[in-house]
C-alpha positions in Angstrom: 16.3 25.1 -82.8 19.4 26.2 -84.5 21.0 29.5 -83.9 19.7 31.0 -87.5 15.7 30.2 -86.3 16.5 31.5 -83.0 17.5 35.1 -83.9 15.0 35.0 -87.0 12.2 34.3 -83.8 14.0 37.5 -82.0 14.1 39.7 -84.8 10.4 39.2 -85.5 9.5 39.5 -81.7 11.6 42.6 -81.7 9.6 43.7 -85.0 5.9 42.7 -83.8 7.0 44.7 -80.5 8.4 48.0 -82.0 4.6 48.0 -84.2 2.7 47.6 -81.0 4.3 50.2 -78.9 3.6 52.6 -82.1 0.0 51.3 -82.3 0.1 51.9 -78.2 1.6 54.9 -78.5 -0.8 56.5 -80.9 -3.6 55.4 -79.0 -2.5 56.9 -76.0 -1.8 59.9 -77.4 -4.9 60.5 -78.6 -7.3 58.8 -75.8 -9.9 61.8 -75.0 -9.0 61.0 -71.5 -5.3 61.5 -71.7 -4.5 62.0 -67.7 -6.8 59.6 -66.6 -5.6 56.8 -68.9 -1.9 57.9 -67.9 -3.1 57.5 -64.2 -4.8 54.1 -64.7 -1.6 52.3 -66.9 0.6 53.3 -63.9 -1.7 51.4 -61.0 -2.5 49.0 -63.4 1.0 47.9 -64.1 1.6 47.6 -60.6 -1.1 45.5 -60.2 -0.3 43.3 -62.5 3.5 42.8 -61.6 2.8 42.7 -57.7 -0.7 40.4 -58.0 -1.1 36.8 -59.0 -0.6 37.5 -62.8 3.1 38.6 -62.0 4.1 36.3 -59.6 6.3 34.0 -62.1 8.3 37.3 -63.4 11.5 37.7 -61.9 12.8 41.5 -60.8 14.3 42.1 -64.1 11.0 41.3 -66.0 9.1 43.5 -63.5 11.7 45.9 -64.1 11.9 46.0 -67.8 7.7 46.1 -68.2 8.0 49.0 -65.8 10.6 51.0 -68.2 8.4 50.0 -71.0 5.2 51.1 -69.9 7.4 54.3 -68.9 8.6 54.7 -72.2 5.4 54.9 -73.1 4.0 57.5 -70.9 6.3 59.6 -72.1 4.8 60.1 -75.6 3.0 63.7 -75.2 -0.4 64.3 -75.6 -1.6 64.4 -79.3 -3.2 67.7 -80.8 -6.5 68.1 -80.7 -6.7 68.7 -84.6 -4.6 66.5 -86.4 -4.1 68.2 -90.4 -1.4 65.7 -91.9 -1.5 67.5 -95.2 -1.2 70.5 -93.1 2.7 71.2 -93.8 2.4 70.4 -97.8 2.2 72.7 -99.6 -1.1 72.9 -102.2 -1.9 69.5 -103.7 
């Protein structure tokens, strides 16, 4: 691959990756069981980067999926009544 395909490969992993940690994010944040799901990503995670599934990663991998998944948690929980037309004024 030339240099040009390369980074147009990166820029669209970076791209499909920014979407899914939105679409992650807004699930999270509106899961019904907002602790519990909080709780359950965290001993999750280190399942999967201790267990058989993360035994090819190296320590930066491990490391970088834990600040993501961190990153994540860090969105608050949603409101429980979301009014997006709230803040407009009369339609």
């Amino acid at each position: 691959m030339k240099n040009e395909e390369l980074q147009a490969e990166l820029d669209s992993l970076i791209a499909t990756q920014a979407g899914l940690m939105a679409i992650v994010g807004s699930l999270m944040a509106t899961h019904p069981h907002y602790e519990k799901f909080q709780l359950h990503l965290t001993g999750l995670l280190e399942v999967l980067l201790t267990g058989d599934a993360g035994k090819s990663f190296t320590r930066e991998q491990r490391q970088q999926a834990r600040d993501f998944v961190q990153t994540l948690q860090n969105i608050n929980k949603a409101p429980s009544k979301i009014e997006p037309l709230a803040s407009i004024a009369n339609l």
